[in-house]
C-alpha atoms as an extended CHARMM CRD file, in Angstrom:
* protein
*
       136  EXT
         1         1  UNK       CA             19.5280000000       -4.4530000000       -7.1430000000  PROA      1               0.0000000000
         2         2  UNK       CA             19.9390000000       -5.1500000000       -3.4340000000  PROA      2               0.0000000000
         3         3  UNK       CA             22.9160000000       -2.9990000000       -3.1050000000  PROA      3               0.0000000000
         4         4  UNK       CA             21.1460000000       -0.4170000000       -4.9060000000  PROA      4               0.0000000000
         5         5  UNK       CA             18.0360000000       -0.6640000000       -2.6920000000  PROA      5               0.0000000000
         6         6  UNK       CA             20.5920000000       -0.3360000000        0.3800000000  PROA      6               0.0000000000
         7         7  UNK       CA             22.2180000000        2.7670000000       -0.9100000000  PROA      7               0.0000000000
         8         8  UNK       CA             18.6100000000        4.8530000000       -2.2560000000  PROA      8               0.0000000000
         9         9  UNK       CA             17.2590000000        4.4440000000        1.0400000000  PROA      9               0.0000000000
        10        10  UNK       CA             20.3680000000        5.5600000000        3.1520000000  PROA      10              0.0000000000
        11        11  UNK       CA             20.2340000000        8.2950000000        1.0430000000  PROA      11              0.0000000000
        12        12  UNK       CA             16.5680000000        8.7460000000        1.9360000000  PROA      12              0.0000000000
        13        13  UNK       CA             16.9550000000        8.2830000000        5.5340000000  PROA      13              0.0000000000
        14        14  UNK       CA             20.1770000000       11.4320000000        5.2390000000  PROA      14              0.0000000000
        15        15  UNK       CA             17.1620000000       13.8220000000        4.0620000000  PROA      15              0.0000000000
        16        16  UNK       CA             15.9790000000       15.3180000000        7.0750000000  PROA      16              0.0000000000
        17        17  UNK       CA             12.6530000000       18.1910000000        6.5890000000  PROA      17              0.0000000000
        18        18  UNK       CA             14.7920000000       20.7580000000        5.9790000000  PROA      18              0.0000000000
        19        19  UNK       CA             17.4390000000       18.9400000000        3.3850000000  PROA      19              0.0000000000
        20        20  UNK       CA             14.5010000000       17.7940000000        2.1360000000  PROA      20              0.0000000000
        21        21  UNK       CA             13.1590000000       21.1150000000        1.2320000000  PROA      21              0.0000000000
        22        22  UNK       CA             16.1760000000       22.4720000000        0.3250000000  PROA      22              0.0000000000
        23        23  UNK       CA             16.3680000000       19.1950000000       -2.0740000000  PROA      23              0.0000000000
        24        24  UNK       CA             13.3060000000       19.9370000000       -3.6170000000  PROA      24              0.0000000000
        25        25  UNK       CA             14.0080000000       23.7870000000       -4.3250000000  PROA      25              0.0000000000
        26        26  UNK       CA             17.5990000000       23.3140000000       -5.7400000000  PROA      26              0.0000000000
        27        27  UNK       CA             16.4600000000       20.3110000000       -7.8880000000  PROA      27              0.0000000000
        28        28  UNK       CA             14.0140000000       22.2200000000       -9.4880000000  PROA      28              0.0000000000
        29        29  UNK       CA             15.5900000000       25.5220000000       -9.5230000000  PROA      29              0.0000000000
        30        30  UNK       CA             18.6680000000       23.4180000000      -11.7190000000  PROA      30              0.0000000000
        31        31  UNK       CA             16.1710000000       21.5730000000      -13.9360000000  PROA      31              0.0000000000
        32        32  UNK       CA             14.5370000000       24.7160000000      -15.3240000000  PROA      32              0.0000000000
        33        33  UNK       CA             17.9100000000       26.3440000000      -15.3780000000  PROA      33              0.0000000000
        34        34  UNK       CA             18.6630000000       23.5410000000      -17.9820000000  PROA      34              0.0000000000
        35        35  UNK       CA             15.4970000000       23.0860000000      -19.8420000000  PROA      35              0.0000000000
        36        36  UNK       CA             13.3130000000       27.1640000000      -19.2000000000  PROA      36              0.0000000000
        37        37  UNK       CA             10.8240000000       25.1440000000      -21.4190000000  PROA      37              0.0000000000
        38        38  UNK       CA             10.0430000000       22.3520000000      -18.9590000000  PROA      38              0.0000000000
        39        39  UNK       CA              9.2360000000       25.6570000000      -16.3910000000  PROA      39              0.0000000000
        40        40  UNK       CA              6.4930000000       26.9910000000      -18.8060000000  PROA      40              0.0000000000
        41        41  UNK       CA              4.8960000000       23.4540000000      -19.0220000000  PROA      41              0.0000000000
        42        42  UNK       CA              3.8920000000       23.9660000000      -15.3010000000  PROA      42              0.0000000000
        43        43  UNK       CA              0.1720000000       25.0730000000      -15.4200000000  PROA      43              0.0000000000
        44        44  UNK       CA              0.3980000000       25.2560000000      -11.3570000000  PROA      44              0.0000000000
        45        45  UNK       CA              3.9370000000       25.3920000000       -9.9850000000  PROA      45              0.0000000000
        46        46  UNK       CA              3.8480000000       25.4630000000       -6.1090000000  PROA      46              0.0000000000
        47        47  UNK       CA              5.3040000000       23.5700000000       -3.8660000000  PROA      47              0.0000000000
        48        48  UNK       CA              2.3150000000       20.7970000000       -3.4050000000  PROA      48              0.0000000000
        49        49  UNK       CA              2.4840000000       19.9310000000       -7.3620000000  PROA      49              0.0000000000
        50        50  UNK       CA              6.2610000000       19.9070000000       -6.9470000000  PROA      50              0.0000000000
        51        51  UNK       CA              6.2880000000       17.8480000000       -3.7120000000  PROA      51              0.0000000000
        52        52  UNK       CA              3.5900000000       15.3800000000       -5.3040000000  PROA      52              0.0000000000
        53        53  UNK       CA              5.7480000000       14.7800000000       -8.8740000000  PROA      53              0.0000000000
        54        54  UNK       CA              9.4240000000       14.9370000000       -6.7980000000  PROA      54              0.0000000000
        55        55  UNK       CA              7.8080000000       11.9190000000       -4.2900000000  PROA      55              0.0000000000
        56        56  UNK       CA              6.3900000000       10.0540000000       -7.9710000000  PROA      56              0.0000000000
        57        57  UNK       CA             10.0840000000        9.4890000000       -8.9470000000  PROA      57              0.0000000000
        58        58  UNK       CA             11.1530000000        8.5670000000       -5.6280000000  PROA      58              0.0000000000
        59        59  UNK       CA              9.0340000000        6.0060000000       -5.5010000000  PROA      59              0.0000000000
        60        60  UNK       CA              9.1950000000        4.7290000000       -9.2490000000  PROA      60              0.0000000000
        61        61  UNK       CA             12.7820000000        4.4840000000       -8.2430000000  PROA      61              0.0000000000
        62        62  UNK       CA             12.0660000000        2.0460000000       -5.2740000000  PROA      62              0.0000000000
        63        63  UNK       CA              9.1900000000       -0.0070000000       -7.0750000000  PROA      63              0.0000000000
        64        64  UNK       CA             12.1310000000        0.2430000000      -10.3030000000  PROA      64              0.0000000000
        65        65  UNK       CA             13.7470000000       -2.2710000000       -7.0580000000  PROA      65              0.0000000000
        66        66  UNK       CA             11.5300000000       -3.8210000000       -5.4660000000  PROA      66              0.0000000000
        67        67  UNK       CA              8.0670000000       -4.2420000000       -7.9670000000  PROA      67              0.0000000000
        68        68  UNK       CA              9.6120000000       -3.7990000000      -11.3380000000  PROA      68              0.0000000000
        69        69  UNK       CA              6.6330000000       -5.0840000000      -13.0860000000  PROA      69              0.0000000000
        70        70  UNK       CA              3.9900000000       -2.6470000000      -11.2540000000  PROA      70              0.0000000000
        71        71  UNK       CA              6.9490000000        0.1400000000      -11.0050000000  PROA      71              0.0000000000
        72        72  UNK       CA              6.8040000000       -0.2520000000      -15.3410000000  PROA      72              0.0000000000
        73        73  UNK       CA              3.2600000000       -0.3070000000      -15.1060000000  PROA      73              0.0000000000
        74        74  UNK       CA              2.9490000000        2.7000000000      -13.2970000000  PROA      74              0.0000000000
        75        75  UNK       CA              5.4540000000        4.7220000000      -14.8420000000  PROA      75              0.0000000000
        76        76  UNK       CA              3.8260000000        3.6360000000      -18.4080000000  PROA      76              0.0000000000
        77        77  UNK       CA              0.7760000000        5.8410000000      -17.2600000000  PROA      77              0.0000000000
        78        78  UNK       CA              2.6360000000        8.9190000000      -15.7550000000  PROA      78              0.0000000000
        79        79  UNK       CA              4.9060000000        8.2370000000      -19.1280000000  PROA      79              0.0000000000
        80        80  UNK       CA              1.3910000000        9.2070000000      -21.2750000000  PROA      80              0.0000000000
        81        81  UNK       CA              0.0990000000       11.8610000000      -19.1020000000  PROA      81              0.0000000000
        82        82  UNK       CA              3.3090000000       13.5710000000      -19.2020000000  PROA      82              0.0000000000
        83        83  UNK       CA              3.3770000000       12.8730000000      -23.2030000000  PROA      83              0.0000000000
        84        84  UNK       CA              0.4690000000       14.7110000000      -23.1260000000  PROA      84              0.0000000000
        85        85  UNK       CA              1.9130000000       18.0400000000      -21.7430000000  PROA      85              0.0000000000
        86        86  UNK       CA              4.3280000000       18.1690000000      -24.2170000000  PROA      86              0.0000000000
        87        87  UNK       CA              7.6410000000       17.0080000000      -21.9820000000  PROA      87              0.0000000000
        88        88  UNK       CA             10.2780000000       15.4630000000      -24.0930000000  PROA      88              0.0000000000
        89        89  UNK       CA             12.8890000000       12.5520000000      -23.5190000000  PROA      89              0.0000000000
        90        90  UNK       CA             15.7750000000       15.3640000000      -22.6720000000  PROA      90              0.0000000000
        91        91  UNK       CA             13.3810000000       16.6370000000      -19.7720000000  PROA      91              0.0000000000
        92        92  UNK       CA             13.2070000000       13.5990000000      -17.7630000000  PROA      92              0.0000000000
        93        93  UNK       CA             16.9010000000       13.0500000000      -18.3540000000  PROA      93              0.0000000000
        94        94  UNK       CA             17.5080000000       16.8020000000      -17.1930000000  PROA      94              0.0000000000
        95        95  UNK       CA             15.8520000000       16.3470000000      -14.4760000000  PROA      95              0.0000000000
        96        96  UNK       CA             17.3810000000       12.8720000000      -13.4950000000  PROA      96              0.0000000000
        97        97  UNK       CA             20.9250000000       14.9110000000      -13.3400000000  PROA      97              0.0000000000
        98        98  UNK       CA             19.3120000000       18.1420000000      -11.7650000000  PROA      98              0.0000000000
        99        99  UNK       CA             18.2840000000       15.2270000000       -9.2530000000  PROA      99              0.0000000000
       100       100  UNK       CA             21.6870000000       14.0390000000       -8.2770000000  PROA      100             0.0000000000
       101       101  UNK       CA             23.3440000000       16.8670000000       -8.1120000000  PROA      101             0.0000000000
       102       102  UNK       CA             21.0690000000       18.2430000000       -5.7670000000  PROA      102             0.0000000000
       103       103  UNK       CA             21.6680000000       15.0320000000       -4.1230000000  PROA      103             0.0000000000
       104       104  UNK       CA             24.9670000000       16.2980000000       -4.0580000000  PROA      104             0.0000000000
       105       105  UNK       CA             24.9060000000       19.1440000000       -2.8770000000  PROA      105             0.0000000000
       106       106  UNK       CA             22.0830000000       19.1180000000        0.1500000000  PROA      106             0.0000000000
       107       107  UNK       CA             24.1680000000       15.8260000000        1.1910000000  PROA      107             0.0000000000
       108       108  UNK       CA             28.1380000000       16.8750000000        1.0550000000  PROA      108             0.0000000000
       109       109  UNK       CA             30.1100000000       14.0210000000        1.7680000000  PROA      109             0.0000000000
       110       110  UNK       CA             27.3540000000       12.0520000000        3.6260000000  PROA      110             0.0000000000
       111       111  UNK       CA             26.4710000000       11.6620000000       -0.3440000000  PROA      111             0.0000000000
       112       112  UNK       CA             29.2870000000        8.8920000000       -0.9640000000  PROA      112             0.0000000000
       113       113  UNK       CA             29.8510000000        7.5080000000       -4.4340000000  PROA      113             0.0000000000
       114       114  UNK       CA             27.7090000000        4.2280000000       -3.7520000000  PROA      114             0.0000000000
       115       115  UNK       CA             25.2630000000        5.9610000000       -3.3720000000  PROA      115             0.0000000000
       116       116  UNK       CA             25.3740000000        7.9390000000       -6.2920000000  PROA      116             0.0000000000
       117       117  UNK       CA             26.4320000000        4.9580000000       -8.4990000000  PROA      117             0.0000000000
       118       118  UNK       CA             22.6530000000        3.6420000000       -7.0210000000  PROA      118             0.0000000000
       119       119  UNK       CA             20.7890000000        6.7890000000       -7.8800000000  PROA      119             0.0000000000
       120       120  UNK       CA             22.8610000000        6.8560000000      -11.2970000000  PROA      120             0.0000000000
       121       121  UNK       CA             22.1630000000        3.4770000000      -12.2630000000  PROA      121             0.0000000000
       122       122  UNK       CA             18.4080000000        3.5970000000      -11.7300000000  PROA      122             0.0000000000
       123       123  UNK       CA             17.3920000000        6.7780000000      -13.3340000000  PROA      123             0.0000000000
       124       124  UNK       CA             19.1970000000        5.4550000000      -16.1650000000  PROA      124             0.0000000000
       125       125  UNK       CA             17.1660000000        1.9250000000      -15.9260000000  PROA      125             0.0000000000
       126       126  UNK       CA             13.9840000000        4.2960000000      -15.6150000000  PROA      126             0.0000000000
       127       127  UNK       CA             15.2500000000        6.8190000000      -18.5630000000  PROA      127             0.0000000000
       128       128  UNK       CA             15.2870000000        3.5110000000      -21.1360000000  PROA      128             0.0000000000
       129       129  UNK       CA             11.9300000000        2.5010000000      -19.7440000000  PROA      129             0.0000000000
       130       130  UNK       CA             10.7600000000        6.1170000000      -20.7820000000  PROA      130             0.0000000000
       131       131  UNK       CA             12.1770000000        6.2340000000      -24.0370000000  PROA      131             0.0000000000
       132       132  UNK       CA             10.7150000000        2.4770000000      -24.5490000000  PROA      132             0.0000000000
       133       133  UNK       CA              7.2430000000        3.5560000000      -23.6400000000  PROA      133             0.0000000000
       134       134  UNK       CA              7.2250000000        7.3830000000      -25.2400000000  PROA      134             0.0000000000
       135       135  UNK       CA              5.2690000000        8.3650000000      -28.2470000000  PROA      135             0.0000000000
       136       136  UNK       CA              8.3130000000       10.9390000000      -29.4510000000  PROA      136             0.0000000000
């Protein structure tokens, strides 16, 4: 868990303001590419919503690490909202990948394959919490 800690947050620390933006726009831009019907879930789509749920898996991902007990916790709420707006199990996992690949590509090879082993490993770890804790 460590290791995986070590290799998020160099990622993180890679993302300058721009890559960060361009992170945001590509990941989302791919996830509705691979799932339209996640787009038309989005009552308000701007950047601010976007910004505000992108930063909500980042930091699941690093409480996933570091609090796993509060990081379950919290994602067990977002888990029922999100039931609530109709988002199925395939949508978080399209989004996971949509997530990495951006990773991907923003990153080049600064983006080395510890580091995507990390990010792989813990959206998975977060994708069986989902399914544990989802009504569908």
């Amino acid at each position: 868990m460590e290791r995986d800690l070590e290799q998020i947050d160099g990622t993180l620390q890679l993302l300058t303001d721009e890559k960060s933006e361009e992170l945001l726009n590509i990941t989302y831009s791919r996830f509705f590419q691979l799932c339209p019907d996640a787009e038309t879930l989005w009552e308000k789509d701007d950047p601010v919503s976007r910004g505000k749920m992108f930063n909500g898996v980042i930091l699941t991902i690093v409480d996933n690490i570091t609090r796993p007990q509060i990081g379950e916790n919290n994602l067990v709420s977002d888990v029922k909202d999100h039931d609530g707006y109709g988002v199925s199990n395939e949508m978080y996992q399209q989004f996971f990948d949509s997530l990495v690949d951006a990773l991907a590509e923003v990153l080049g090879d600064e983006f080395t394959a510890e580091m995507m082993s990390a990010w792989r490993g813990q959206l998975s770890q977060i994708k069986t919490l989902i399914h544990k804790h989802t009504e569908r």
